[in-house]
MMTF fields as JSON, N, C-alpha, C and O atoms, coordinates in Angstrom:
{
  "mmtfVersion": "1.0.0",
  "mmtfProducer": "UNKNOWN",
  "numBonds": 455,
  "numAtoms": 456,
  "numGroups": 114,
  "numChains": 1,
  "numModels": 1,
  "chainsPerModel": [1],
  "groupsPerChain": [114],
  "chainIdList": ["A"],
  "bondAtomList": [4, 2, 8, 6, 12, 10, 16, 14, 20, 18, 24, 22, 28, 26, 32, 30, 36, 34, 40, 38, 44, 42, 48, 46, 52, 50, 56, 54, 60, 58, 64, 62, 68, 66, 72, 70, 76, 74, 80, 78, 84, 82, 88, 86, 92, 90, 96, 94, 100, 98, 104, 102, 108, 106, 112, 110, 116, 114, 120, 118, 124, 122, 128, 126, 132, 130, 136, 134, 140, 138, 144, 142, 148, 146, 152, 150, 156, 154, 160, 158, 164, 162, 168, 166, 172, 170, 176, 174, 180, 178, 184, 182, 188, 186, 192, 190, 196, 194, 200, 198, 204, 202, 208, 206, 212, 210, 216, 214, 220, 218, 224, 222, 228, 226, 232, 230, 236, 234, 240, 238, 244, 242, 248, 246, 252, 250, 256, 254, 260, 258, 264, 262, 268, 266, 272, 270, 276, 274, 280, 278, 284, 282, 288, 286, 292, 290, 296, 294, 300, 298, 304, 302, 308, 306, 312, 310, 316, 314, 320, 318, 324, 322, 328, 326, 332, 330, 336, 334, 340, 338, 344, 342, 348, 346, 352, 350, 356, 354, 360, 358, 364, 362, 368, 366, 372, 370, 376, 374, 380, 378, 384, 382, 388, 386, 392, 390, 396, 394, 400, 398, 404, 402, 408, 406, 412, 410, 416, 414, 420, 418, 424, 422, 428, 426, 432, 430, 436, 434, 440, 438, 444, 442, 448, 446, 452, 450],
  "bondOrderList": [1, 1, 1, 1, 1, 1, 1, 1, 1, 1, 1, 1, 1, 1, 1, 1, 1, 1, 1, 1, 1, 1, 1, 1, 1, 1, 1, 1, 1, 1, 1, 1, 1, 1, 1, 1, 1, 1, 1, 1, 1, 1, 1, 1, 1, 1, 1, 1, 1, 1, 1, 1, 1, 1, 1, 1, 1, 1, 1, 1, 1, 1, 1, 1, 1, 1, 1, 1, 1, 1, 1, 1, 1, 1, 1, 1, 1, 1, 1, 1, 1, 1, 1, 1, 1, 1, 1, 1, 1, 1, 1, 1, 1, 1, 1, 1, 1, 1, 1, 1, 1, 1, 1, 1, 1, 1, 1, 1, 1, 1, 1, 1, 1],
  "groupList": [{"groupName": "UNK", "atomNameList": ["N", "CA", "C", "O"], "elementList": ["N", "C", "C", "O"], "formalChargeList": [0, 0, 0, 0], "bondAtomList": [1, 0, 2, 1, 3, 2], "bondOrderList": [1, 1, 2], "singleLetterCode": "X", "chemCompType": "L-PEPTIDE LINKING"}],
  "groupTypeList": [0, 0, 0, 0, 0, 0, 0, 0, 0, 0, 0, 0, 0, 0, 0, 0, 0, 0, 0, 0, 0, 0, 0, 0, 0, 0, 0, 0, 0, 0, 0, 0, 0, 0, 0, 0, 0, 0, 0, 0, 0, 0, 0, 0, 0, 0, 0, 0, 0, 0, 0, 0, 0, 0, 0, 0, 0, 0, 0, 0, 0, 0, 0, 0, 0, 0, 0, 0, 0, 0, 0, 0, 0, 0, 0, 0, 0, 0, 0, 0, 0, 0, 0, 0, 0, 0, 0, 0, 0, 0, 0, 0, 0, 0, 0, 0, 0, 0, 0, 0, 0, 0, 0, 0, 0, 0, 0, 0, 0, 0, 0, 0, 0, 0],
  "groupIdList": [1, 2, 3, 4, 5, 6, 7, 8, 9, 10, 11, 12, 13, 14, 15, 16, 17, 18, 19, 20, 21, 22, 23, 24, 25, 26, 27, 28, 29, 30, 31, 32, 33, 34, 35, 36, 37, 38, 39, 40, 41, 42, 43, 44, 45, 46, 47, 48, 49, 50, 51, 52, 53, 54, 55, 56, 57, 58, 59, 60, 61, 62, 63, 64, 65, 66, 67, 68, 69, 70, 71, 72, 73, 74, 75, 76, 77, 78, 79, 80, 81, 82, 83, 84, 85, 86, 87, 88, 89, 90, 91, 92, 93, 94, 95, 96, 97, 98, 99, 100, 101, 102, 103, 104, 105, 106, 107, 108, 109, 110, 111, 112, 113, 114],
  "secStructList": [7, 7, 7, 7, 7, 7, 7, 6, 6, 6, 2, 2, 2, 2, 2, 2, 2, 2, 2, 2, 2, 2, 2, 2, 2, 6, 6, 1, 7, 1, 3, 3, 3, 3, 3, 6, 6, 3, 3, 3, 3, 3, 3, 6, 6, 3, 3, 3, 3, 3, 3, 3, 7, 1, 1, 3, 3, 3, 3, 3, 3, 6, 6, 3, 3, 3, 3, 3, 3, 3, 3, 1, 3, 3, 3, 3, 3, 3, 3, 3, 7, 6, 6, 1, 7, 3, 3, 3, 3, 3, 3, 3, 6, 6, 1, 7, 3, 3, 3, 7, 7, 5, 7, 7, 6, 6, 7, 7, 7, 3, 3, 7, 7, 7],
  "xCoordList": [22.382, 23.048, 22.152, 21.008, 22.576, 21.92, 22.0, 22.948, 20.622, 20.879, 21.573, 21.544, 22.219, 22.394, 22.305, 22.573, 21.928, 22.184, 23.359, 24.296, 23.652, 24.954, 25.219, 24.517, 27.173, 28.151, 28.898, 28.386, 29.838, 30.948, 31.431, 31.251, 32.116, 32.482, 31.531, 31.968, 30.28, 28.861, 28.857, 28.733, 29.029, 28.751, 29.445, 28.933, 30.778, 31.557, 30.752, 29.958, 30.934, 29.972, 28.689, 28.597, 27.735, 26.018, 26.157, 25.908, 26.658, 26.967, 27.276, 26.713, 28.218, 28.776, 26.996, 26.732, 26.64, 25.861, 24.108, 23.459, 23.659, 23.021, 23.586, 22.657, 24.87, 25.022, 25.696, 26.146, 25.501, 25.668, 24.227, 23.942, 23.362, 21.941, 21.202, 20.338, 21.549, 21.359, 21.95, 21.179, 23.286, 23.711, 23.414, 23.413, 23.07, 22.216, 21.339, 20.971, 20.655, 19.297, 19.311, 18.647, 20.067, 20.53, 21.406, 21.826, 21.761, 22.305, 21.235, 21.199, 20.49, 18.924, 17.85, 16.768, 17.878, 16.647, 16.917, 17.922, 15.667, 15.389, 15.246, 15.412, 14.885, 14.916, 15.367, 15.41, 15.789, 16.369, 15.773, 15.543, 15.07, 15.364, 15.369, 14.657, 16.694, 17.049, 16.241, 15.715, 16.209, 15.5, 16.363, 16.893, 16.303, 16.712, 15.87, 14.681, 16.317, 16.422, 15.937, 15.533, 15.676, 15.007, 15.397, 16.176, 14.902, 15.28, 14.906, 15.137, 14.227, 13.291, 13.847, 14.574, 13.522, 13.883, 12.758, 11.851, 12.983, 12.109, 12.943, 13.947, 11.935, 12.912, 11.431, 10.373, 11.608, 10.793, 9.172, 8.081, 9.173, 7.45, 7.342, 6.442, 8.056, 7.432, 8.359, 9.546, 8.042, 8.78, 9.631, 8.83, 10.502, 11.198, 11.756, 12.712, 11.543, 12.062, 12.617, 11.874, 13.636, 14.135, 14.107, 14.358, 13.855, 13.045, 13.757, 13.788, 14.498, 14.814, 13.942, 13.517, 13.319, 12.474, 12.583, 12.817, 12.282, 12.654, 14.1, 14.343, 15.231, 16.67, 16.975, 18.036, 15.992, 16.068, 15.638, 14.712, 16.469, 16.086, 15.307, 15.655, 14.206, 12.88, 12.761, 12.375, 13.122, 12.816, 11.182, 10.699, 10.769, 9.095, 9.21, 10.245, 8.261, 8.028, 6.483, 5.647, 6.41, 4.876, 4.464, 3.57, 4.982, 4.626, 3.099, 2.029, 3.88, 3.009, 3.935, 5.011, 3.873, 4.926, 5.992, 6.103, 6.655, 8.371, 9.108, 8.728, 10.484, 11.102, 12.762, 13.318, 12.936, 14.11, 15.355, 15.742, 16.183, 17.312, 18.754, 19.865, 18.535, 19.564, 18.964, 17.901, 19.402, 19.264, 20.278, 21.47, 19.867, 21.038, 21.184, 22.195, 20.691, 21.005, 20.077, 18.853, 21.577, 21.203, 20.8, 19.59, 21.601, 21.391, 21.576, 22.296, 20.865, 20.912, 20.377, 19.346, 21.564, 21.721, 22.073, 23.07, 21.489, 22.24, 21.54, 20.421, 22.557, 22.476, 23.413, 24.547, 22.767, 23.966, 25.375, 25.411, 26.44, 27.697, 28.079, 27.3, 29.152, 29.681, 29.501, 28.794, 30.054, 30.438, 28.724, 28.597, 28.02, 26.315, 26.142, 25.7, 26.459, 26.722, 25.938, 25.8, 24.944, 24.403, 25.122, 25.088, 25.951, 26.434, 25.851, 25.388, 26.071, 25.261, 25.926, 26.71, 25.273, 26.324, 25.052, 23.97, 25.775, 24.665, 25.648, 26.753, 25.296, 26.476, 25.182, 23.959, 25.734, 25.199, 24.969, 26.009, 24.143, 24.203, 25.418, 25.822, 25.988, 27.202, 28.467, 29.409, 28.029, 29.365, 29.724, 30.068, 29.762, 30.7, 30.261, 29.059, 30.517, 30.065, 30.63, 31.664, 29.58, 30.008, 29.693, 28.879, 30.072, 29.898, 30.4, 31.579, 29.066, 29.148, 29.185, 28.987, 29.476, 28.881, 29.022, 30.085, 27.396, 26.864, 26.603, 26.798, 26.109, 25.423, 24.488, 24.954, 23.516, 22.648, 22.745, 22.366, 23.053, 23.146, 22.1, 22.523, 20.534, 19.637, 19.253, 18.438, 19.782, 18.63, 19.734, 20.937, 19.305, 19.963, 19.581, 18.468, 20.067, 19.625, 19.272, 20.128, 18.014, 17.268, 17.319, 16.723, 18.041, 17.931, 16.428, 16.029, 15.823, 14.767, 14.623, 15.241, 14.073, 13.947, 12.692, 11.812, 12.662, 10.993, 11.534, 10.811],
  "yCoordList": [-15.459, -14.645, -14.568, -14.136, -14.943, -14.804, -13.354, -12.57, -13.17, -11.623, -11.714, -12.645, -10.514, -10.551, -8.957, -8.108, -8.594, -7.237, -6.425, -7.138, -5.171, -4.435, -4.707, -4.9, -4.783, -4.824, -3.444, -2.712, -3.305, -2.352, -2.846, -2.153, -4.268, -4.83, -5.388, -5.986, -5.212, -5.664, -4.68, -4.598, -3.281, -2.126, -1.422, -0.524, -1.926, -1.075, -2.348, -1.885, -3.53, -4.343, -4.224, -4.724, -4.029, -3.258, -2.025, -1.823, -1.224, 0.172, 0.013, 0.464, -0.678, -0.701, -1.524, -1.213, -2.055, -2.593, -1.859, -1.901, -1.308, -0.379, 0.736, 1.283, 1.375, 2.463, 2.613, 3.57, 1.122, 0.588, 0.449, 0.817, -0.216, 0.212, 1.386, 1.53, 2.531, 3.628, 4.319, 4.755, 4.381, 4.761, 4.544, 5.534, 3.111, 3.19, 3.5, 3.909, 3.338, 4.535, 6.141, 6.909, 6.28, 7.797, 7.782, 8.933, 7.156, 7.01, 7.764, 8.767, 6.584, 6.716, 7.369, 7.003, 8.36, 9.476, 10.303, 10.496, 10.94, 12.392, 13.531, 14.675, 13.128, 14.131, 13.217, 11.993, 14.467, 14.364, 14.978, 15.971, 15.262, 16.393, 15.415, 14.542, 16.083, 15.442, 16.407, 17.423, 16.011, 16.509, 15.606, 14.508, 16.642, 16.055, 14.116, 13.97, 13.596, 11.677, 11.631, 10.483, 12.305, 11.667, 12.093, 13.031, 11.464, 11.357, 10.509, 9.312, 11.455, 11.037, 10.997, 11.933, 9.946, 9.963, 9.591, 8.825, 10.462, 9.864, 9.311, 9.725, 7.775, 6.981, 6.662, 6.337, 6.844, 5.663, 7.028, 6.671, 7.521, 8.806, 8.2, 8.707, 7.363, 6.985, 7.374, 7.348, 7.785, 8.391, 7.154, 6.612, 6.603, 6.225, 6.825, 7.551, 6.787, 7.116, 6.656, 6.038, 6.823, 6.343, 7.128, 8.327, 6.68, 7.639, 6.603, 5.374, 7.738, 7.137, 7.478, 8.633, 6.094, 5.783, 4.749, 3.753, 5.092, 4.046, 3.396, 2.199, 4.615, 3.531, 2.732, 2.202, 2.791, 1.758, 2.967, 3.767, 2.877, 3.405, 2.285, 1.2, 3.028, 2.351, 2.717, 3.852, 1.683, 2.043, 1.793, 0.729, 2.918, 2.57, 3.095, 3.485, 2.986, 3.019, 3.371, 2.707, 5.1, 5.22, 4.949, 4.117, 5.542, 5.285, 4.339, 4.509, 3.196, 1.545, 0.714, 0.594, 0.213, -0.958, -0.493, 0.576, -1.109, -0.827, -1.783, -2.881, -1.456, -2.604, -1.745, -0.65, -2.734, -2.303, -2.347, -3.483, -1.415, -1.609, -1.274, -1.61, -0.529, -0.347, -0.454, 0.154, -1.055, -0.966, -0.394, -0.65, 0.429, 0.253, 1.879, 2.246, 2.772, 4.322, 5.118, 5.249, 5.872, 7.407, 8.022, 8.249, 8.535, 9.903, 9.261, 8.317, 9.885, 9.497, 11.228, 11.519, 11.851, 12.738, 12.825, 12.18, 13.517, 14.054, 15.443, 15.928, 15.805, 17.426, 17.601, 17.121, 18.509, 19.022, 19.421, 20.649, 18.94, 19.562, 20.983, 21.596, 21.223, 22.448, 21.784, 22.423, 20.694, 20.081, 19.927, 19.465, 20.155, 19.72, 18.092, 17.547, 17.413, 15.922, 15.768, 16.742, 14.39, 14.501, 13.423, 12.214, 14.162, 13.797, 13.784, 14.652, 11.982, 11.79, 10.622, 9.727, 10.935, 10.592, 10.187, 10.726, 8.88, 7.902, 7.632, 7.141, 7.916, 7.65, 6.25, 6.348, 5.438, 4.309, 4.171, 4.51, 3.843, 4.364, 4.012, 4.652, 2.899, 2.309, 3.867, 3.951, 4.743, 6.132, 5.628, 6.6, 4.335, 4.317, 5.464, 5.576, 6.245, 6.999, 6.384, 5.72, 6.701, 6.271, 7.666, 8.197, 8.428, 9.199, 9.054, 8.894, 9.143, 8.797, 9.805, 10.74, 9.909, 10.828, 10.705, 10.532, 10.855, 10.347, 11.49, 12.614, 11.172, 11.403, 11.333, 10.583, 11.829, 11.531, 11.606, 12.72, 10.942, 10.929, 12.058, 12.652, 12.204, 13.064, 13.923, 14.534, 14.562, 15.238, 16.372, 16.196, 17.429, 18.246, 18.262, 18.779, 17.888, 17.68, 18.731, 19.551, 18.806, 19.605, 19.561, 18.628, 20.564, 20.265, 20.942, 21.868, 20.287, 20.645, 20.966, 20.052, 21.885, 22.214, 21.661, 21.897, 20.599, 20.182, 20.672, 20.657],
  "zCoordList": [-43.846, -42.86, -41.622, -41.76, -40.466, -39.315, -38.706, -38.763, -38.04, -37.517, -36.162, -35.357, -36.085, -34.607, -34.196, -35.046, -32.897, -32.58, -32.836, -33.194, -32.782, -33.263, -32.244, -31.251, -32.538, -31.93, -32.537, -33.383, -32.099, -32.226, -33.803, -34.804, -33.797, -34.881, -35.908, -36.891, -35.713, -37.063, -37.545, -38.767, -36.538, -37.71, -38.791, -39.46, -38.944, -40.223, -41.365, -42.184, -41.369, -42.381, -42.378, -43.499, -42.139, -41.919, -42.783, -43.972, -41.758, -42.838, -44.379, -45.377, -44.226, -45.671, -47.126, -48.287, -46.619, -47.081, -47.197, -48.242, -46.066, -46.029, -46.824, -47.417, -47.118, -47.758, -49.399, -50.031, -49.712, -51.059, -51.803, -52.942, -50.792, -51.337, -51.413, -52.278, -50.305, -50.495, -51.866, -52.722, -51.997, -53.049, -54.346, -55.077, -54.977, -55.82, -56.107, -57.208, -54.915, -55.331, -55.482, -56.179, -54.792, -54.787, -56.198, -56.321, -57.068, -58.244, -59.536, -60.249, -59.266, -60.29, -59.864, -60.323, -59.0, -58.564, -59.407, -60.09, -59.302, -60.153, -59.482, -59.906, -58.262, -56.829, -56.062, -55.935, -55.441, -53.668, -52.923, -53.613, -51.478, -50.196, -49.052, -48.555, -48.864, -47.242, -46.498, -46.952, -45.421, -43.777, -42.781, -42.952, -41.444, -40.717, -40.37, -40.086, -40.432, -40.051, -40.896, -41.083, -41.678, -43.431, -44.862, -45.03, -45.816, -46.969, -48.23, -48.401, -49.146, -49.736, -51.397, -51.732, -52.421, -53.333, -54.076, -53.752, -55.501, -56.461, -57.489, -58.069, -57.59, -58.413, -59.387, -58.848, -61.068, -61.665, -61.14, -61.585, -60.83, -60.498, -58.769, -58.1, -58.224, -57.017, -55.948, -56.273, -54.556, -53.546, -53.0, -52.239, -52.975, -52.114, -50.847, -51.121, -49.801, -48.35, -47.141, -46.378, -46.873, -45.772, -44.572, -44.692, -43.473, -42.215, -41.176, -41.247, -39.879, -38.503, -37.85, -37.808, -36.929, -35.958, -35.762, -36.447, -34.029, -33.029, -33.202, -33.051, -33.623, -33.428, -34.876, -35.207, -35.473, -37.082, -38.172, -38.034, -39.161, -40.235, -41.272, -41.738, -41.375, -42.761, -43.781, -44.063, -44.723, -45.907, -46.926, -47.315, -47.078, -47.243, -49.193, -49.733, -49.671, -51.41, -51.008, -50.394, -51.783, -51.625, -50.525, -50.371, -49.609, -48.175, -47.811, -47.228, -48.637, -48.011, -47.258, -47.843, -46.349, -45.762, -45.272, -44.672, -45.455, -44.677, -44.56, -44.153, -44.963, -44.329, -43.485, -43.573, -42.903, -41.735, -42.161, -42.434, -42.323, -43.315, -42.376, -42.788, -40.995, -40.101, -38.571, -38.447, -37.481, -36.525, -35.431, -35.604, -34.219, -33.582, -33.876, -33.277, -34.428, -34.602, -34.161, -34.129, -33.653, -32.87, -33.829, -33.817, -35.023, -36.231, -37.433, -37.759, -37.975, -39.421, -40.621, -41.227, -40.459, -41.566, -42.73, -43.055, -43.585, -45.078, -45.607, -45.441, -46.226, -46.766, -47.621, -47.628, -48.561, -49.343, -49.612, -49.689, -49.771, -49.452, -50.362, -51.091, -50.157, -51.081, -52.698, -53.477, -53.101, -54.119, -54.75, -55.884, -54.309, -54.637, -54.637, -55.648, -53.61, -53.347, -52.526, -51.786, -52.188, -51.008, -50.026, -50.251, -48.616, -48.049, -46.761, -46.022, -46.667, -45.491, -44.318, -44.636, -42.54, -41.792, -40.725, -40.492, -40.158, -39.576, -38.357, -38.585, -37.203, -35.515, -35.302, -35.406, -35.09, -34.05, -32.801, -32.237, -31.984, -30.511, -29.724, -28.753, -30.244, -29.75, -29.494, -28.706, -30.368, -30.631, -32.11, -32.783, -32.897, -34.251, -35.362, -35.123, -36.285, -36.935, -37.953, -37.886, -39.506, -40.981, -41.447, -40.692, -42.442, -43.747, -44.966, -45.284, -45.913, -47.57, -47.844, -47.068, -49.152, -49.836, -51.373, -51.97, -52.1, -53.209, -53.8, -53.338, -54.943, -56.178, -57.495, -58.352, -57.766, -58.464, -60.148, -60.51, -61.031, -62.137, -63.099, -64.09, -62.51, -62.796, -62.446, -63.137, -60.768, -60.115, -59.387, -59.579, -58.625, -57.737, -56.445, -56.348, -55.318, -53.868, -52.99, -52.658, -52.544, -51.961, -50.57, -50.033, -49.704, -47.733, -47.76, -48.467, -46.904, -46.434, -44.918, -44.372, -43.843, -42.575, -42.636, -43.464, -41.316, -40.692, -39.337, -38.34]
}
């Protein structure tokens, strides 16, 4: 697959794919706490996190490395819903907006204020 910058029309397929891998992981955590542009999971004793900066959301393990899993975004939220789901909503700078909303097989999702 060749990259290309977001378009209007790359981002309902991006999303969808970025938030299929999110979801599995958010499947098999044992914790959750969202924060605003972030969101941290423990999967397996180790932190998995995904963090917006600079426009791209990163996905880091044990905060070593990183890799780039969305480009092209304004916001990237999630928080708890009524249902105890963690529902979360990512606008692109373009204006397109996506919202999921998941669940953890093990854990209960924690909002956190930074």
């Amino acid at each position: 697959m060749a990259w290309s910058p977001f378009y209007k029309h790359d981002s309902s397929f991006e999303l969808q794919v970025f938030y299929n891998q999110l979801h599995s992981e958010v499947r098999g955590s044992e914790a959750i706490v969202a924060t605003e542009n972030s969101l941290s999971l423990m999967i397996n004793g180790e932190e998995v996190r995904y963090d917006l900066s600079s426009e791209s959301i990163y996905r880091r393990v044990q905060g070593r490395g990183y890799v780039p899993m969305l480009d092209s975004v304004q916001s990237f939220t999630c928080e708890m819903d009524e249902l105890e789901r963690l529902s979360c909503v990512t606008i692109m700078k373009h204006g397109y907006v996506f919202e999921r909303s998941m669940s953890s097989l093990f854990s209960k999702v924690t909002n956190n204020e930074e």
